[in-house]
C-alpha angles and dihedrals in degrees: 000000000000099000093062093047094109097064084072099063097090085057105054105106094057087051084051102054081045094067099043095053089049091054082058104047088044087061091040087052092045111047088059091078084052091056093032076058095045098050090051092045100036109014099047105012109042093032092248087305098131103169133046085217098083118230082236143004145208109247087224087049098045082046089064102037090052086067098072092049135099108238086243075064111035089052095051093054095053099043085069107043119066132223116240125174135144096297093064140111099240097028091123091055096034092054088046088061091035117031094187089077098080083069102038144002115268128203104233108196111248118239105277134154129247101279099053086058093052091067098039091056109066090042083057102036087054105048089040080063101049093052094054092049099060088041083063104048090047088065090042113027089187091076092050094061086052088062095055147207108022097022094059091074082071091076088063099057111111115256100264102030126117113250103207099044076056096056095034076073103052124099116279082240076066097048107045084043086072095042094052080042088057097035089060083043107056088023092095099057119067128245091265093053096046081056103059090044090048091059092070093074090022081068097042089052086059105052089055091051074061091245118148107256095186092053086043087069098035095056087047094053099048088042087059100038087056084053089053092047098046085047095051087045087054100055086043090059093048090048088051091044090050098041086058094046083040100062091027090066100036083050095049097042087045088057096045091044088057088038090057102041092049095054085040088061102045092061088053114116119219088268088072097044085056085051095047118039116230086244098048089057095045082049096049087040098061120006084034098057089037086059083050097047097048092048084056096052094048090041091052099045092027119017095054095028092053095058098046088045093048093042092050098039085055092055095041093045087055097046085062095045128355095189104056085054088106086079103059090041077052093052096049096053096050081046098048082045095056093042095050096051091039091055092033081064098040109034093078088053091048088062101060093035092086087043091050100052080046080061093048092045086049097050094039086047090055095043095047084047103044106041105115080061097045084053093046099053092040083244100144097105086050091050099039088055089048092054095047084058088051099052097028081068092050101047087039098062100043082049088064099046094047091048091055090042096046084073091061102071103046087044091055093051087046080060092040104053092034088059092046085049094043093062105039079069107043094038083054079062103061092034093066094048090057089249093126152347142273094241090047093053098051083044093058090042087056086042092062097034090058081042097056086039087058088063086034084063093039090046086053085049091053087058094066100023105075086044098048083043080063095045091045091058096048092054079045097061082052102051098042089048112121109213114238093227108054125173122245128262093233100024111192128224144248117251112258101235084051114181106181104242109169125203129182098205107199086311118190130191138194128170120237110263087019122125107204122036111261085208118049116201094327107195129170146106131240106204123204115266091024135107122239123196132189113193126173159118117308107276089023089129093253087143104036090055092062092038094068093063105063081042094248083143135011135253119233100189134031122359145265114227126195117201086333106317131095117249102228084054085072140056112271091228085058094054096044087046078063100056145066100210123189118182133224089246110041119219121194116197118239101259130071137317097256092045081055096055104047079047073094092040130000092192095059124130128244081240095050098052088045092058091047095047092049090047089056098055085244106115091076103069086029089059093055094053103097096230091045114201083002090073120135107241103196121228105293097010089282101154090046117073120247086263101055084041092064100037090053089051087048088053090047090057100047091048084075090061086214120182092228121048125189123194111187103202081311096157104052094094078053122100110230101254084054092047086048091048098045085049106063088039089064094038093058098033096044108048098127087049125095100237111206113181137185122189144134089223104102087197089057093071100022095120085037104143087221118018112192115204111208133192128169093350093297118108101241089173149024136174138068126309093279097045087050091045091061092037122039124061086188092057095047090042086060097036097046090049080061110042137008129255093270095052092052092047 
């Protein structure tokens, strides 16, 4: 995957903006659990009431519960209520929120932030306990001997006194007796806990300011619930932006990857095309890059968005409970345990099935292609077994992976729900012994759950991952292909007043991976206005003779030279500008016939496709198609004969007017009165052209100006008809298989 991370440059931004928006969503996501807490704890639980430290106070009540405070404390609490009674600026709003004030003053907390509040909770919450406390055990000194020294004294306080007019009078030993007493006492729970059981009192003092304590949790409860729902607005919003960039990016880097490998390929020589099969790259070009496509989206939306969501989940789970962390270490080894021996299994079979569906494509290509073969020998059952075998490997193999996969999903949610389940237990637990709330415990369950679904998203990743790696490295292997044939870095030019003389120069060629040379020492030189033949055995290196001069391969000995200058000394778009090139097997593009023809030229005239087509022998059943040059010529020339095929490949070639033409055995599909025909066309139409022509028709070069005889890549003759004639036993061995003695003559 990392060799084809540069592809992704143009597209960083959007990945940027990605991320971003996933470390959003992954707050937003992860911040629910904490309100979901906060509605059970303080919502339900504590009646709205958040905070031991109470929005506002009775002066008499704040006068009792500053008894049971240290002066640092007692300071610091003050210091942050203020004092309102009738005499104040904002009496008239303040009575309308307490009604108690028109009876007595009252303390209002001052604006301050969370961490002020923090400390002021536990000093409250203390000393609100305390107070109720003794308000108890006045009413049941039974409970007050139960306290202990110091509380004990309660018991003596006449019935109708107040109590804490009583104990404002006892010595400050006394008094800090009680306060070590309720410190010991409350010491053991933790500041959340000395809260909850603070609200309580917090609520009862609100109801005597004269404030509504069950509007007071409504309106907790809704303000809380619109949070929830702005934050789960918010994360759908971020799944909906990153879907987009998501599939923005995987779409764009799909495009530029096809793009790539298809202009990668067409500068491949026929060396490369030997090294990569036709259905391998079809296969690289479209099922690979699928495979691609479809790792960047889930990487994008799951890959980065599961770590953020289980790293957080872990801190956020630890903030809630630090002592029931030993279940969620528990679920992600068993998880980590799962993933490693389900992949161990699968990742082998991850790695043929690309090959194997190279195999499929290639099968499906030759039987598509060769049918009219299969037909004629009476081969389907043979085929269509071979294609069940095929396909039987294909399906086989992703059979065994999603078997093995299948396992993955039912054992997660195993993991899922015992954990739930887990904790549930063991949080009941610490409930009960007063270590921690209801809300903080379904808060910690979410946050494991999110946790074990974050390795639920990575263990889906692993499913495509180890098969688009496979692919990556096959488009790879494309990409990072260096053609055969390069152009040079100061490429020379033609001549202006080019003519199109041709000269083999003691050319040898050998093909890659070969270990002897198919052309020995190959000399000779194809003039302008002149006809060269090249005439031979099977195998004798005809074609691959004309193939060198357009650099479809290249020499590795000698040189060919055009006009003067060798050919690897230009660019390889300048010598085939040069040239009219018609293929030994002709290949006609799915369109029309005249999109066919200005293949060679788009800028060619009516007139100009009509005089190719007539020197190639092809207007006449042109001529006879109802729609004429707007024919639809199906993919591969499959509606048009093998004769007008190649007749319509011969005009498209001659609609460039190329100084150099090459016909490579161009005329065999052609019956002998057409081959004559096209013949003298070109002859006449194309004086000024270089004329190189290979063909195993001894009446199609006859009248050649130079006629080369080849066998087993060595030039065994050279000359016209006649000379070779007198010369050269190979030349009358093949002329005289064809016609007899008269006809030669």
């Amino acid at each position: 995957m990392l060799r084809l991370a540069k592809y992704l440059k143009p597209y960083l931004l959007l990945i940027v903006i990605a991320i971003a928006l996933l470390f959003v969503q992954a707050n937003a996501d992860l911040a629910l659990p904490d309100y979901m807490s906060d509605i059970v704890n303080y919502g339900i639980q504590q009646g709205g009431v958040k905070n031991a430290a109470p929005m506002a106070i009775r002066q008499s009540e704040m006068n009792h519960l500053a008894l049971f405070m240290s002066d640092g404390d007692k300071t610091l609490v003050l210091g942050d209520y203020i004092l309102v009674d009738k005499t104040s600026p904002d009496y008239g709003q303040y009575v309308k929120d307490y009604p108690v004030l028109a009876n007595e003053p009252i303390y209002v907390l001052k604006p301050v932030d969370q961490t002020e509040i923090s400390k002021l909770n536990p000093i409250m919450g203390k000393a609100i306990l305390v107070v109720t406390s003794i308000q108890q055990m006045v009413a049941d000194p039974s409970k007050a001997a139960a306290m202990g020294q110091g509380f004990s004294d309660l018991s003596k306080i006449p019935p109708g006194k107040d109590v804490f007019a009583v104990m404002s009078q006892l010595s400050p030993a006394i008094l800090a007796q009680i306060s070590d007493t309720v410190n010991q006492k409350f010491g053991i729970l933790g500041d959340s806990m000395i809260v909850q059981m603070a609200v309580g009192p917090v609520k009862a003092e609100y109801a005597a300011l004269g404030m509504d304590t069950g509007q007071l949790q409504t309106d907790y409860i809704i303000h809380t619930g619109i949070l929830m729902l702005l934050m789960s607005l918010l994360s759908g919003a971020c799944t909906i932006a990153v879907g987009f960039l998501s599939a923005r990016t995987a779409a764009g880097l799909a495009r530029d990857l096809r793009r790539n490998v298809f202009q990668k390929v067409e500068s491949f020589a026929s060396t490369e095309f030997d090294k990569f099969s036709t259905a391998s790259l079809i296969t690289r070009s479209t099922n690979d890059v699928t495979q691609i496509q479809m790792v960047v989206i889930m990487v994008m939306r799951m890959v980065i968005y599961a770590p953020i969501i289980g790293v957080g989940g872990i801190i956020r789970a630890l903030a809630k409970s630090t002592s029931m962390w030993w279940t969620i270490a528990l679920a992600v080894i068993v998880l980590l345990g799962l993933i490693i021996t389900i992949f161990s299994i699968a990742l082998p079979k991850f790695k043929i099935i690309q090959s194997l569906i190279d195999r499929l494509n290639l099968v499906t290509r030759e039987n598509l292609s060769g049918m009219m073969v299969i037909r004629a020998f009476n081969m389907q059952p043979f085929e269509e077994k071979r294609f069940d075998k095929a396909n039987v490997d294909v399906t086989s193999v992703n059979l065994f992976v999603a078997r093995v996969m299948v396992v993955m999903m039912p054992a997660m949610m195993l993991i899922m729900n015992g954990v739930t389940v887990l904790i549930i237990w063991v949080g009941a637990h610490q409930v009960a012994e007063s270590h921690m709330q209801v809300g903080d415990m379904i808060a910690f369950m979410q946050y494991a759950i999110q946790i074990v679904f974050s390795f639920l998203m990575l263990s889906m990743m692993f499913i495509i991952l180890p098969r688009a790696a496979v692919s990556a490295d096959r488009i790879a292997d494309v990409l990072e292909t260096d053609p055969h044939i390069k152009d040079p870095k100061d490429p020379k030019r033609f001549p202006a007043d080019f003519k199109g003389n041709i000269e083999f120069r003691n050319v040898n060629f050998r093909y890659p991976g070969a270990e002897e040379d198919v052309l020995h020492d190959i000399s000779f030189t194809a003039k302008p206005g002149q006809t060269t033949a090249f005439i031979g055995t099977t195998g004798s290196g005809k074609s691959t003779i004309v193939n060198l001069i357009p650099r479809f391969y290249e020499v590795t000995g000698g040189a060919v030279l055009v006009d003067g200058v060798d050919i690897r000394e230009v660019t390889q778009h300048d010598l085939r500008e040069k040239i009219g090139f018609v293929p030994q097997k002709s290949n006609l593009f799915s369109g029309t016939i005249e999109s066919n023809l200005l293949y060679a030229d788009e800028n060619a005239s009516d007139e100009d496709l009509k005089m190719a087509a007539d020197i190639s022998q092809a207007t006449e059943f042109i001529s006879e198609k109802p729609e004429g040059m707007q024919t639809e010529i199906a993919q591969g020339g499959a509606n048009v004969s093998g004769g007008q095929k190649q007749r319509l490949s011969i005009a498209r070639a001659l609609v460039k007017k190329a100084p150099i033409y090459i016909f490579d055995d161009s005329f065999s599909a052609l019956d002998f009165k057409t081959d004559a025909a096209l013949r003298r066309a070109l002859k006449e139409h194309t004086r000024a052209s270089a004329l190189l022509i290979v063909t195993q028709r001894i009446a199609t070069i006859k009248n050649a100006e130079q006629i080369i005889v080849l066998d087993e890549g060595k030039v065994v003759g050279k000359g016209d008809h006649n000379e070779l004639m007198k010369s050269c036993e190979t030349y009358q061995g093949i002329a005289l298989s064809q016609l007899s003695k008269e006809e030669l003559a």
